[in-house]
Residue, then its C-alpha position, 0 to 999 in steps of 0.5 A: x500500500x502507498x501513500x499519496x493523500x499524505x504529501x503535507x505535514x510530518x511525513x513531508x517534514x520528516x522524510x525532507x529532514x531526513x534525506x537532506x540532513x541525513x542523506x545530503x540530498x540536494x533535491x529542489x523543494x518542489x520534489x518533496x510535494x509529492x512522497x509515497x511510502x511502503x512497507x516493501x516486507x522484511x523490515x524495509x521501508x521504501x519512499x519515493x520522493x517525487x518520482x525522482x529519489x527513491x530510498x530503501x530503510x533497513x535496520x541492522x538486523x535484516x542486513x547482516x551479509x554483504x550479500x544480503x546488501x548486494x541483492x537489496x542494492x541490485x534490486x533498488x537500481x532495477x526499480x529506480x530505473x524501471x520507474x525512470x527515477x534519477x537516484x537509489x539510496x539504500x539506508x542501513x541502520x543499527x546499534x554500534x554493537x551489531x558486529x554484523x551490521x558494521x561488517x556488512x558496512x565496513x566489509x563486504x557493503x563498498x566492494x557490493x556497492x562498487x560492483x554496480x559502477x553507477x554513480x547514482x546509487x548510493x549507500x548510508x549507515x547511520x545509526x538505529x534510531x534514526x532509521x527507526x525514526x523515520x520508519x515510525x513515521x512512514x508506519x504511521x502514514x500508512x496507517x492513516x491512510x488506510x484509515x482514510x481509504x476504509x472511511x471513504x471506500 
């Protein structure tokens, strides 16, 4: 399920902070005005900002193999270019203490990433609450527009 009623307030607030602060995106205001989100299964959070940047969430948990990154990342490059959108970033987040999320980012996740010689896909690890953060609100989203798409169908 998507999001589209929900372009206004925290969402929009939260996923700009986010990809601006966090991600460094430099996107013009104008592709913020339209976001989708969803819940893409096993614990990863998708948003389209605008048709243009398309994001991956993943806590440390669901990314513990350079493998497991590498398939995300070549699964998010076919989908940022099947929907003709100029960028995928895959974002990885947990604790300090995940041995296995800081060997995924610290290993084995680079040599993945520089498989794909695409300058337009990018990897971030960042901490956990962040990541959680962000995915509360897309959780949050979502269930208010379900809630909206029962009252009105």
């Amino acid at each position: 399920m998507s999001t589209s009623g929900l372009d206004k307030g925290s969402l929009r607030a939260a996923v700009e902070a986010f990809a601006r602060e966090r991600l460094g995106c430099n996107c013009p205001d104008s592709v913020f005005a339209h976001i989708l989100v969803e819940d893409a299964g096993s614990g990863v959070w998708r948003i389209d900002i605008g048709g243009r940047l398309l994001i991956d969430l993943a806590l440390g948990r669901n990314a513990a193999s350079a493998h497991w990154v590498y398939e995300r990342l070549a699964a998010g490059l076919a989908d940022r270019d099947r929907r003709g959108m100029n960028r995928y970033r895959l974002v990885l987040g947990a604790d300090e203490a995940d041995q296995a999320w800081h060997a995924a980012c610290a290993e084995g996740a680079p040599s993945a990433l520089a498989r794909f010689a695409d300058d337009r896909i990018h990897l971030h690890c960042l901490p956990r609450a962040d990541v959680e953060a962000l995915q509360a609100v897309c959780r949050s989203a979502l269930r208010e527009a379900h809630g909206q798409l029962t009252a009105d169908g």
